[in-house]
ROMARGU-121071 format. One record per atom (N, C-alpha, C): residue number from 1; residue in three letters; atom name; x, y, z. Coordinates in nm, 2 decimals, always signed. Atoms other than C-alpha are relative to their C-alpha. Layout:
<sedrens>
   nr  rest  atom      px      py      pz
  NUM   ala    CA       X       Y       Z
...
</sedrens>
This chain:
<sedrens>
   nr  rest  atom      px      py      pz
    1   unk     N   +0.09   +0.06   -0.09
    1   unk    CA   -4.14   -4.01   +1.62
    1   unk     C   +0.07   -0.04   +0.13
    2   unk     N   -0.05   +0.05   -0.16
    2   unk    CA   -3.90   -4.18   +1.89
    2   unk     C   +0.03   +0.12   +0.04
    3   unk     N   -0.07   -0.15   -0.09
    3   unk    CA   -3.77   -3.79   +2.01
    3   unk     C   -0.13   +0.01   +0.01
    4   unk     N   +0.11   -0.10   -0.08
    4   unk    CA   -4.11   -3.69   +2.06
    4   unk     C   -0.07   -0.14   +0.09
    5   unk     N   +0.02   +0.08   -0.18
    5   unk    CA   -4.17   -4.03   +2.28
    5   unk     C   +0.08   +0.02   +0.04
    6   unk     N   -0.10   -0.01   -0.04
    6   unk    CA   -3.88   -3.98   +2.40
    6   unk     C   -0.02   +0.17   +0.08
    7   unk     N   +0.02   -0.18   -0.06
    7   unk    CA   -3.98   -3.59   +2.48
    7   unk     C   -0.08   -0.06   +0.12
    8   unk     N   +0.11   +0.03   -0.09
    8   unk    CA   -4.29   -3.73   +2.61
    8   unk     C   +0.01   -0.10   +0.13
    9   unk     N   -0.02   +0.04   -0.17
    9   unk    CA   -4.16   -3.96   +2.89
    9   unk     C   +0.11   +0.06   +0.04
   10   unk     N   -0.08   -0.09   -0.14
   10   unk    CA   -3.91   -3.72   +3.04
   10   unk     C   -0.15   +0.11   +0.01
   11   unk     N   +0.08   -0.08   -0.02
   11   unk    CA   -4.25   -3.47   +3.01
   11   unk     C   -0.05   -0.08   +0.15
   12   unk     N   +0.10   +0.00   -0.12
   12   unk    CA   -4.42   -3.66   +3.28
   12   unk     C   -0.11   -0.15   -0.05
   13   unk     N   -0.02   +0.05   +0.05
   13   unk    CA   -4.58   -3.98   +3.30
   13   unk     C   -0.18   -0.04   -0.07
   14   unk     N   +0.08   -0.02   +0.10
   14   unk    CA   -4.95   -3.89   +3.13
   14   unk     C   -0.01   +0.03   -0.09
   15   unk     N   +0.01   -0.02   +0.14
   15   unk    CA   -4.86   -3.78   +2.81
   15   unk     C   +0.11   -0.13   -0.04
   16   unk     N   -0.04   +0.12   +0.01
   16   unk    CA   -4.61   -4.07   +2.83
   16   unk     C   -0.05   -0.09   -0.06
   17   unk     N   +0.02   +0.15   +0.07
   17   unk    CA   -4.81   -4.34   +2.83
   17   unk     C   -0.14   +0.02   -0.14
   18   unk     N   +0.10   +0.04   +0.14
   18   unk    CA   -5.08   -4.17   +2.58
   18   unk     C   +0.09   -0.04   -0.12
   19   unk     N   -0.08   +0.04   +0.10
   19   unk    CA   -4.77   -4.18   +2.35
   19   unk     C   +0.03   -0.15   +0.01
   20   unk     N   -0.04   +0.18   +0.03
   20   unk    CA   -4.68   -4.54   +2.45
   20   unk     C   -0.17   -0.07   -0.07
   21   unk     N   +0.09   +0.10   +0.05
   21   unk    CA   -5.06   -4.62   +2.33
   21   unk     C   +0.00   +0.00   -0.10
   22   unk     N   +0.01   +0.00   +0.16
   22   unk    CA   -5.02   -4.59   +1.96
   22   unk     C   +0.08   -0.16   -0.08
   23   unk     N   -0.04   +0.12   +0.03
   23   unk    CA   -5.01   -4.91   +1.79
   23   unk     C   +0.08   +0.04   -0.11
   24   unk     N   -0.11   +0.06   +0.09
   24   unk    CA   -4.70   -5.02   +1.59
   24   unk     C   -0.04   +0.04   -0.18
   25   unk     N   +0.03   +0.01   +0.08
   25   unk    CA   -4.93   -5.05   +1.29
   25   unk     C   -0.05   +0.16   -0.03
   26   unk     N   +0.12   -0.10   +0.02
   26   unk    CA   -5.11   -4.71   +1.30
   26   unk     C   +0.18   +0.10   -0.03
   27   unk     N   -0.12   -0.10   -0.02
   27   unk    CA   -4.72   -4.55   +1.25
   27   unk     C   +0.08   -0.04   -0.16
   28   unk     N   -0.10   +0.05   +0.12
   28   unk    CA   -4.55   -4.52   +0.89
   28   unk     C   +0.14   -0.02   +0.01
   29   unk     N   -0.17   +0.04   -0.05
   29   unk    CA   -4.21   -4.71   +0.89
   29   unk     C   +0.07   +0.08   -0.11
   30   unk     N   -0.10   -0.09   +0.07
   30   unk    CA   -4.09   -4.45   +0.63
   30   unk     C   +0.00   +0.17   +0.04
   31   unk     N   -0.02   -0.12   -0.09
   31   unk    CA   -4.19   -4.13   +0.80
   31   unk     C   +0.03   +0.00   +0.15
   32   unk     N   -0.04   -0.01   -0.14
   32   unk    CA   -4.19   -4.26   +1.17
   32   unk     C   -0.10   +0.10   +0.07
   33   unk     N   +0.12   -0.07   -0.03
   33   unk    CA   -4.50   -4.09   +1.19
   33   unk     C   -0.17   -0.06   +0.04
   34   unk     N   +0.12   +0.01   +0.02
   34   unk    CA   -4.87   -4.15   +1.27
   34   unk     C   -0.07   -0.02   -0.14
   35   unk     N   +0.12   -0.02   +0.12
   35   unk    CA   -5.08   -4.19   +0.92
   35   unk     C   -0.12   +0.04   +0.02
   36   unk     N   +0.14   -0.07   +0.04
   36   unk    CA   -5.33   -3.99   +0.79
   36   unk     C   -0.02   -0.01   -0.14
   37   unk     N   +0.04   +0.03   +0.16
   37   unk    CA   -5.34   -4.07   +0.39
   37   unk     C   +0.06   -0.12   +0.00
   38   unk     N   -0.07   +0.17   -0.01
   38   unk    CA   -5.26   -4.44   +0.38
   38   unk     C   +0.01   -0.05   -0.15
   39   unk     N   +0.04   +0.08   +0.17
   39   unk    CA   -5.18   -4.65   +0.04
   39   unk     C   +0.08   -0.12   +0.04
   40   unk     N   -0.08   +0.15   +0.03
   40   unk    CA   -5.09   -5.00   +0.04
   40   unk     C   +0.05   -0.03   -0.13
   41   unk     N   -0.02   +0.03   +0.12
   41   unk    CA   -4.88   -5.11   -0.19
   41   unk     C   -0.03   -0.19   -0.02
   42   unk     N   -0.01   +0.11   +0.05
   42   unk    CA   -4.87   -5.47   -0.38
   42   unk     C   +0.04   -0.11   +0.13
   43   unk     N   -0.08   +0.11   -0.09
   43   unk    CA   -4.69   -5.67   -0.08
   43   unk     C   -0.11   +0.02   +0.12
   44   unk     N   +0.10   -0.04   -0.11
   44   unk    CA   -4.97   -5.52   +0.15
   44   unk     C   +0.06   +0.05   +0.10
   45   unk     N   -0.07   -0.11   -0.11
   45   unk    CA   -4.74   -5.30   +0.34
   45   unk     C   -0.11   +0.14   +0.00
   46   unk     N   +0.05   -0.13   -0.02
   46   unk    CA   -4.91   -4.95   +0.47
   46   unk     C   +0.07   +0.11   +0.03
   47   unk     N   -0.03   -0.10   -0.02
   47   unk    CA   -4.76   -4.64   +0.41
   47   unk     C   -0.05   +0.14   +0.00
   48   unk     N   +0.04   -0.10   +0.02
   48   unk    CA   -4.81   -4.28   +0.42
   48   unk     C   +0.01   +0.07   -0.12
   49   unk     N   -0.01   -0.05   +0.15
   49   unk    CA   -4.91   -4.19   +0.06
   49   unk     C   +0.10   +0.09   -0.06
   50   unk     N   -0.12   -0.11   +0.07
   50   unk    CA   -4.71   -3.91   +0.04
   50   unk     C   +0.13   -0.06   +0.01
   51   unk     N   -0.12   +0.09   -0.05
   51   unk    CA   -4.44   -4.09   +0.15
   51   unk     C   +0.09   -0.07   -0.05
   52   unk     N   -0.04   +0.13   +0.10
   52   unk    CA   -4.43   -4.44   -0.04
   52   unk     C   -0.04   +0.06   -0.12
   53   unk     N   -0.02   -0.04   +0.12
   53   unk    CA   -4.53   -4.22   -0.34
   53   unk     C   +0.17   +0.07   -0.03
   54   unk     N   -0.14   -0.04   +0.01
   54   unk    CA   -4.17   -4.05   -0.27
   54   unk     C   +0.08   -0.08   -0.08
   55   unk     N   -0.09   +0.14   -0.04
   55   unk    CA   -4.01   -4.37   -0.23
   55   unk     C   -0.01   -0.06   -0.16
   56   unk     N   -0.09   +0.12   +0.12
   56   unk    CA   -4.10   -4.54   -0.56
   56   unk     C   +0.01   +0.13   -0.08
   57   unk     N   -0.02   -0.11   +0.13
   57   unk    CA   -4.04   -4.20   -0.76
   57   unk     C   +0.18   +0.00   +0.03
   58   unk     N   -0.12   -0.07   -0.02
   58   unk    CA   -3.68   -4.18   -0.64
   58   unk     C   +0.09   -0.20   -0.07
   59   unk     N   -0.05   +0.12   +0.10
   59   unk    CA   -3.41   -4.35   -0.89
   59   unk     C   +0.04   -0.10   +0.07
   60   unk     N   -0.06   +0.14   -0.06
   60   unk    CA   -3.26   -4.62   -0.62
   60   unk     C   -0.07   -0.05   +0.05
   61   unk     N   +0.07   +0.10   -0.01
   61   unk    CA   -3.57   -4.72   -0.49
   61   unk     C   -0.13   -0.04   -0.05
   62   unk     N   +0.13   -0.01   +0.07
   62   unk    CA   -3.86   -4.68   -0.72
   62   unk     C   -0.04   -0.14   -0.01
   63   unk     N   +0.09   +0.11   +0.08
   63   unk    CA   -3.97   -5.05   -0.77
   63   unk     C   +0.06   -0.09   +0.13
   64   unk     N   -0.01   +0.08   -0.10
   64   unk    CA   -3.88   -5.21   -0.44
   64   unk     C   -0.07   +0.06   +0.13
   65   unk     N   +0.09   -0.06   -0.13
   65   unk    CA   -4.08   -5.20   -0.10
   65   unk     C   +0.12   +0.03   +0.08
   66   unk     N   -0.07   -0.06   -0.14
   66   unk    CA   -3.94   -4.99   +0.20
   66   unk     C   +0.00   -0.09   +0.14
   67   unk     N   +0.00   +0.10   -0.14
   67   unk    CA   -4.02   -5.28   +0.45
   67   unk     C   +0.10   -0.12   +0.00
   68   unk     N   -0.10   +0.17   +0.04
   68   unk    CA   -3.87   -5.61   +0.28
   68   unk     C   +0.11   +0.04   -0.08
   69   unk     N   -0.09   -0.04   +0.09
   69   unk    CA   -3.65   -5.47   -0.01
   69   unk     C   -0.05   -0.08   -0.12
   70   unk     N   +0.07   +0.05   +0.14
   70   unk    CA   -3.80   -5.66   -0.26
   70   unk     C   -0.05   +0.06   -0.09
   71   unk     N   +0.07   -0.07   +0.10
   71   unk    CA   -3.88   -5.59   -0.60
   71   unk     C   -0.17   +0.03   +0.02
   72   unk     N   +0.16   -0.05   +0.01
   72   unk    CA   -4.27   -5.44   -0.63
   72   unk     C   -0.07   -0.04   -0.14
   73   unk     N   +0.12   +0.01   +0.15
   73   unk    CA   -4.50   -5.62   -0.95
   73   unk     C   -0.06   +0.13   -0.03
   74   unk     N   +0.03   -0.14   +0.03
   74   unk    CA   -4.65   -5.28   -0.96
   74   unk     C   +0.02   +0.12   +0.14
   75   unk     N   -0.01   -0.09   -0.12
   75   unk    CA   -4.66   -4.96   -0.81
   75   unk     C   -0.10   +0.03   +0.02
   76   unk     N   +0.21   -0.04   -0.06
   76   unk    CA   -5.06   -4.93   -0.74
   76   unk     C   +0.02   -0.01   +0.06
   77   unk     N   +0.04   +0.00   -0.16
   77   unk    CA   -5.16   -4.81   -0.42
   77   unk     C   -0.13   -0.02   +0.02
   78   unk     N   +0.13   +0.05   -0.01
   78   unk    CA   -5.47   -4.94   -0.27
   78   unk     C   -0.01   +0.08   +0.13
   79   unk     N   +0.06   -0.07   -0.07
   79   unk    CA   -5.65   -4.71   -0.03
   79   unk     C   +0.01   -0.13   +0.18
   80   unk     N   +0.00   +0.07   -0.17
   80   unk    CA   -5.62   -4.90   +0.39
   80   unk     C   -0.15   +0.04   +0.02
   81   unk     N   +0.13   -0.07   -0.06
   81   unk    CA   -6.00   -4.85   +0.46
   81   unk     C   +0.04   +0.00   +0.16
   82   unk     N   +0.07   +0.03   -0.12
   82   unk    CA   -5.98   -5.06   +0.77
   82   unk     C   +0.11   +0.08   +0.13
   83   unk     N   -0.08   -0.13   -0.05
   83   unk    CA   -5.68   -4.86   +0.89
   83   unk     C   -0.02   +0.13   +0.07
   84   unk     N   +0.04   -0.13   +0.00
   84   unk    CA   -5.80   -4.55   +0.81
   84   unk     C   -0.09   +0.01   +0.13
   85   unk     N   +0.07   +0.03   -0.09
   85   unk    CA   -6.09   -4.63   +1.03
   85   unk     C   -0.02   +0.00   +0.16
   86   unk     N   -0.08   +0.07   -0.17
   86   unk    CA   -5.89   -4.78   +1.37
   86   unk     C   +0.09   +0.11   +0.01
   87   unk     N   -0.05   -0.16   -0.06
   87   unk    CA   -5.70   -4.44   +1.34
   87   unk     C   -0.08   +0.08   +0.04
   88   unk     N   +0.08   -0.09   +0.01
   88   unk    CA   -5.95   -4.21   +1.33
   88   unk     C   -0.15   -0.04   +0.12
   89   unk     N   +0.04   +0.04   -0.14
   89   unk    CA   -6.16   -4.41   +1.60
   89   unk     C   +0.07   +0.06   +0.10
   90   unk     N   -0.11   -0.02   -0.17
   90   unk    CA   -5.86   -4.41   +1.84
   90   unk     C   +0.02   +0.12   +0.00
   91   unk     N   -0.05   -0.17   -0.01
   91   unk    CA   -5.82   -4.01   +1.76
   91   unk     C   -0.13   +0.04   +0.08
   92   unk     N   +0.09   -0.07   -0.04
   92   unk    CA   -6.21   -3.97   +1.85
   92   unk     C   +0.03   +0.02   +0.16
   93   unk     N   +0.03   -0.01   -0.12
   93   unk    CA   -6.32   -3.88   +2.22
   93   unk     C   -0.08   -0.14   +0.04
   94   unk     N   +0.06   +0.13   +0.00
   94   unk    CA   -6.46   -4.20   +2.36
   94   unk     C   -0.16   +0.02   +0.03
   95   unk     N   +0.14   -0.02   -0.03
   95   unk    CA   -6.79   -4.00   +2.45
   95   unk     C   -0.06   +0.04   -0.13
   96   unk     N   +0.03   -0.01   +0.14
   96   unk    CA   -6.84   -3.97   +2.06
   96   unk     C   -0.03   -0.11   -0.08
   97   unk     N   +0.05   +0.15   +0.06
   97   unk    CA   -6.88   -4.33   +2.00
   97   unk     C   -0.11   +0.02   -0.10
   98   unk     N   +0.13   +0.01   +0.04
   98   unk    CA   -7.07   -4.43   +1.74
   98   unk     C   -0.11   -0.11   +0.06
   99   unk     N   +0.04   +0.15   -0.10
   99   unk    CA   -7.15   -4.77   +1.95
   99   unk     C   -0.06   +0.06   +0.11
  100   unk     N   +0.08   -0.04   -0.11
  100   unk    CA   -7.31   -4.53   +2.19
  100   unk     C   -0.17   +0.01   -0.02
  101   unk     N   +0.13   -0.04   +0.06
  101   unk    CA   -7.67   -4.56   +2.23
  101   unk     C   -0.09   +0.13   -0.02
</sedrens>
């Protein structure tokens, strides 16, 4: 993710700043990517399913979160509705609103 902001403000500075508008939250801190399949785990962190399913399958970190380090009470993932949602908004066209009358 930072090389392609990093592509994107030497590109010029309209694709720039669409890249500087992606919130913090809307970005998995173990791919460094955008999300598109989200799962929270137990501590209420949000990752990219495929991802944080890697993570606790693998022998040295299977049972601790990728944000704090902390052990994990389970490994259930709970679906991000509202996430899911505020991405998939901010990806629409703004002339697609549903809030349009």
């Amino acid at each position: 993710m930072r090389d392609r902001v990093l592509r994107d403000l030497a590109a010029g500075p309209s694709e720039a700043s669409e890249a500087a508008e992606v919130p913090n939250d809307y970005v998995c801190s173990i791919t460094a990517e955008i999300m598109t399949d989200h799962g929270t785990t137990v501590d209420r962190f949000t990752y990219e399913r495929e991802a944080i399913m890697e993570w606790l399958r693998a022998p040295t970190t299977n049972n601790t979160s990728p944000f704090t380090g902390t052990t994990l009470e389970s490994k259930a993932l709970i679906p991000n509705l509202s996430l899911r949602s505020l991405i998939r908004n901010s990806r629409s066209p703004p002339w697609l609103s549903p809030f349009d009358p």
